[in-house]
N, C-alpha and C positions, 0 to 999 in steps of 0.2 A: 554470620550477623555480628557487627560489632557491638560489644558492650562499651558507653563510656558513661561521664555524672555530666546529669546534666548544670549548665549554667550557663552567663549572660556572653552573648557572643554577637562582637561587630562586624560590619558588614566588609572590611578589609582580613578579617581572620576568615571570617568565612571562603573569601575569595583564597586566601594564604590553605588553607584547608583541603580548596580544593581541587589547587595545583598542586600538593603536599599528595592527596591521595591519590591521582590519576597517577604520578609520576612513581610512587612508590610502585602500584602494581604495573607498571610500565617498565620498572626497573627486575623486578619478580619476574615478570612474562619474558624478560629479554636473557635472564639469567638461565628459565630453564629451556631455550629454545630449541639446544642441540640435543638437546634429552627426549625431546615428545614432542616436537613443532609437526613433524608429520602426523602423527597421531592424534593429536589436539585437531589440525585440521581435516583430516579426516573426518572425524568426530563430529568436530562442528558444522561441518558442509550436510554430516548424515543428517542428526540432531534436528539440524534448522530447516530441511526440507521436511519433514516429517511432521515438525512442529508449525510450519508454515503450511501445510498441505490441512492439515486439520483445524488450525486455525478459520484459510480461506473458506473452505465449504460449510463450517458452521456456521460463519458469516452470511456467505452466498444463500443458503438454505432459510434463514430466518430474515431474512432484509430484501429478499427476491420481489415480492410484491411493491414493494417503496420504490424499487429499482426501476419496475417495469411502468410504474406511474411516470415516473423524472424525465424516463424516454420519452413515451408515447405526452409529456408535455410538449420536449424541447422539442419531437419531429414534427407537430403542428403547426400549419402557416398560419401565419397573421391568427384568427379567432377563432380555430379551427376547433372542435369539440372532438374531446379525447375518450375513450369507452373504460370504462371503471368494469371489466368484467375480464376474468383469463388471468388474472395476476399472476399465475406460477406457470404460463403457459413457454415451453423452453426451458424449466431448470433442470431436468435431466440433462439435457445435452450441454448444459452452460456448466454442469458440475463435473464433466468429464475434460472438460478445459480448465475450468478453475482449479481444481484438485495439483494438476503438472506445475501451471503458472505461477501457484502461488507457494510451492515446494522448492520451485528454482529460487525463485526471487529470494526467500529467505533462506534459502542455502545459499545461494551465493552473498546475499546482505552481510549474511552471520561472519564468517569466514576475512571477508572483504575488508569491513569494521574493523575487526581485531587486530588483522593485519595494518592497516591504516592509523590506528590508535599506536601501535607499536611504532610507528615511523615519523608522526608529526609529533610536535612540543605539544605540551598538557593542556595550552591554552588555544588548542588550532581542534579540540577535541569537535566542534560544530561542524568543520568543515569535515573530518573524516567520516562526522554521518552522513550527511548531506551529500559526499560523493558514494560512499559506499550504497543510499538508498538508488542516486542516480545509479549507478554500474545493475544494479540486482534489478530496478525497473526494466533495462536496456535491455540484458540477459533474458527475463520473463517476455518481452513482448513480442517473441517468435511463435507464445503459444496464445497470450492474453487478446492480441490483436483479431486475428482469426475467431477466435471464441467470443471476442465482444462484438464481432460485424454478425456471426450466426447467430446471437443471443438478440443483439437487437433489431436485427429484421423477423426473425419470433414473435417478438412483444408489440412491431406492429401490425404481427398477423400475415405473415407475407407467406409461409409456411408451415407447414403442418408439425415436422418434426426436424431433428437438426440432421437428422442423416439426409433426410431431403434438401435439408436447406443445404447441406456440401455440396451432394450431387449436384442441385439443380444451380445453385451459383456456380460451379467449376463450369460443368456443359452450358453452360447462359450465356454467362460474362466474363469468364476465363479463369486459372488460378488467382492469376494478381487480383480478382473482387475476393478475395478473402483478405486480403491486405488493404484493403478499401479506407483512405482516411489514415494509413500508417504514420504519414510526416504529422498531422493532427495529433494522434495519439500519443507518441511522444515528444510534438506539445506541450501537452495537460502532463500527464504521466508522468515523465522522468523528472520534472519540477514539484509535481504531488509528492513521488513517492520521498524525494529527496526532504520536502517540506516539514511533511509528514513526522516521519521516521528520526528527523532533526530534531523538534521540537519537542516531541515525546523524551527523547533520548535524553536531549538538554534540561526538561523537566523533572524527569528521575532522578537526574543527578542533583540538581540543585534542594531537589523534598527529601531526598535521602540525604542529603549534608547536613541538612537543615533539622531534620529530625532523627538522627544519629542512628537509625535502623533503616532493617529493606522496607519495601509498600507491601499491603495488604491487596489482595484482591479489589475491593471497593475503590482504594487511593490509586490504583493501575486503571481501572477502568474508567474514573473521573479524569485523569489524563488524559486518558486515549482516547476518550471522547471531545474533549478540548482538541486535540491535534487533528482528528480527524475532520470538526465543524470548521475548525479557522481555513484548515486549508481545504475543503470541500468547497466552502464560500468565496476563498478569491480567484479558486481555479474555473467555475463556473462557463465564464464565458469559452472558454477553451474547449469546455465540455460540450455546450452547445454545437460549435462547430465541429467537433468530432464526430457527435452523434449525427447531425446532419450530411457530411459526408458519407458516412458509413451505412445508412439508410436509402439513399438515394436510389442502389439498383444503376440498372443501364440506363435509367433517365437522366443519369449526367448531368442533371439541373448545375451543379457549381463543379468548375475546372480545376480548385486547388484552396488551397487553405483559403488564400487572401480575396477568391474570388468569392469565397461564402461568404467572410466577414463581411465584404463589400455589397455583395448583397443583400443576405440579412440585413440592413443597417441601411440600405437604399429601400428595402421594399417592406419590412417591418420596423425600422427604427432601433436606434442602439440598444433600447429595453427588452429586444428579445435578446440579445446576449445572455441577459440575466435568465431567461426562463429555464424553471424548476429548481431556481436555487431550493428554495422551501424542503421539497425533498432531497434533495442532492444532501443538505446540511444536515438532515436529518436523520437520509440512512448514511450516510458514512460517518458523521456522529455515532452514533447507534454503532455502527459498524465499525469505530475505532474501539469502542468501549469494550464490544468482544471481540475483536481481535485481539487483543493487547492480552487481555485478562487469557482466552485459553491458548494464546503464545504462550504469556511466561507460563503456565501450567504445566502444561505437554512440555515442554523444556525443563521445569523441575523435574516433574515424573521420568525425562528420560535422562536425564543429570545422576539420581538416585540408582542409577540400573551398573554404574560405572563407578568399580569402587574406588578408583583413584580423583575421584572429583568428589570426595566425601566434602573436603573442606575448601575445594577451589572449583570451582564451576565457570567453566570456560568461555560458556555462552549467557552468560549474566550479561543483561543490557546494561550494559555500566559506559 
């Protein structure tokens, strides 16, 4: 944590500040590359899955109910009446996907970032998140995909349990219905995560400039709550059409992305796009705020474990 005095600071020093600071530890990172780049990476690939693995299920585990509401809205036609009862029905099986998914992702994010930061100018810092969220969505969505087609035929009751619900989608409708909706999901997804993961990113940096120390716990999860509602809310309709794909079964009601949109939108009106923003903004709101918060935790706590990161910590969202 830096110590400096405080006083009156314009909005070009600040800017001056900080390309000053990125580039300093740009210059740091690049100095000791040949000394520990292996091992740093390593580390941070371990770290960030670990820490993103634990993050996701805490998540998944307390925001499960919000989840299975946003569904069972958005697979409703036109004024269909949704059942307010079974909210946590499927999070067992949705946490043994979540748990891989969301390990990769920020293993690979972590690692990715650093790397990327190392390679663009000080002032390109946006885009190296924003590609690096996109790469680590891509990565995770071998297991994310599959685990959100079984989670959400769950929630609208299609299934009993998720070992059933493999079995009987594989023998039904073939392997590829677990990939149900894939070109959809990444979509929504790889623009979310990139959205996401950007703006948070971009935020830290500029409240930590600004306020000359790290964020607390409360100041990490007011952000990450912020990142998670903006972009929850303009990803929406995206989410719609995924979900309805993904739901559909052998009924084949829509042939392809453009065919849902166009439907939706011919048989319900453009305003279903929007259905379940409400909860969508709400649990991943919510589900920014802890995410974020027991990320950077579990990342300090295993930061601490590693004596040579006494006074450099490698996977600092910086």
């Amino acid at each position: 944590m830096r110590s400096e005095t405080s006083s009156h600071v314009t909005p070009n020093t600040l800017k001056h500040q900080l390309h000053t600071q990125m580039g300093t530890e740009k210059s740091v990172a690049s100095a000791g590359i040949k000394e520990d780049k292996p091992f740093d990476l390593l580390r941070s690939l371990y770290d960030g899955a670990i820490a993103g693995g634990i993050a996701g299920i805490v998540v998944e585990t307390v925001l499960y109910p919000i989840d299975t509401i946003k569904t069972r809205l958005q697979a409703a036609h036109g004024g269909g009446r949704i059942i307010i009862k079974g909210l946590y029905f499927g999070l067992a099986g949705n946490l043994a996907g979540v748990l891989p998914a969301s390990a990769i992702f920020v293993g690979v994010y972590e690692p990715m970032k650093h790397t990327l930061l190392k390679s663009f100018p000080a002032n390109f810092s946006a885009l190296a998140h924003l590609t690096a969220g996109a790469i680590g969505g891509a990565a995770s969505s071998l297991v994310r995909v599959p685990t959100e087609v079984v989670k959400q035929r769950m929630q609208m009751g299609q299934f009993s349990s998720a070992v059933d619900a493999v079995h009987l989608i594989v023998s039904r409708e073939g392997f590829r219905s677990l990939y149900a909706g894939y070109g959809s999901f990444l979509l929504r997804d790889l623009p979310f995560d990139a959205i996401q993961f950007c703006i948070y990113e971009q935020l830290r940096l500029g409240y930590k400039l600004a306020a000359k120390r790290e964020m607390n716990d409360p100041e990490n999860a007011i952000i990450g709550a912020f990142a998670g509602a903006v972009t929850g809310a303009v990803t929406t309709p995206l989410d719609v059409i995924k979900t309805r794909l993904m739901v559909q079964g052998s009924t084949k009601q829509y042939k392809g992305i453009y065919d849902c949109l166009r439907t939706i939108i011919k048989e319900e009106g453009s305003h279903a796009l929007l259905k379940g923003m409400g909860p969508r903004v709400l649990w991943i709101g919510l589900g920014g705020s802890i995410f974020f918060v027991v990320l950077e935790k579990t990342k300090q706590m295993l930061a601490q474990r590693h004596p040579r990161s006494q006074n450099r910590d490698p996977l600092k969202l910086d």
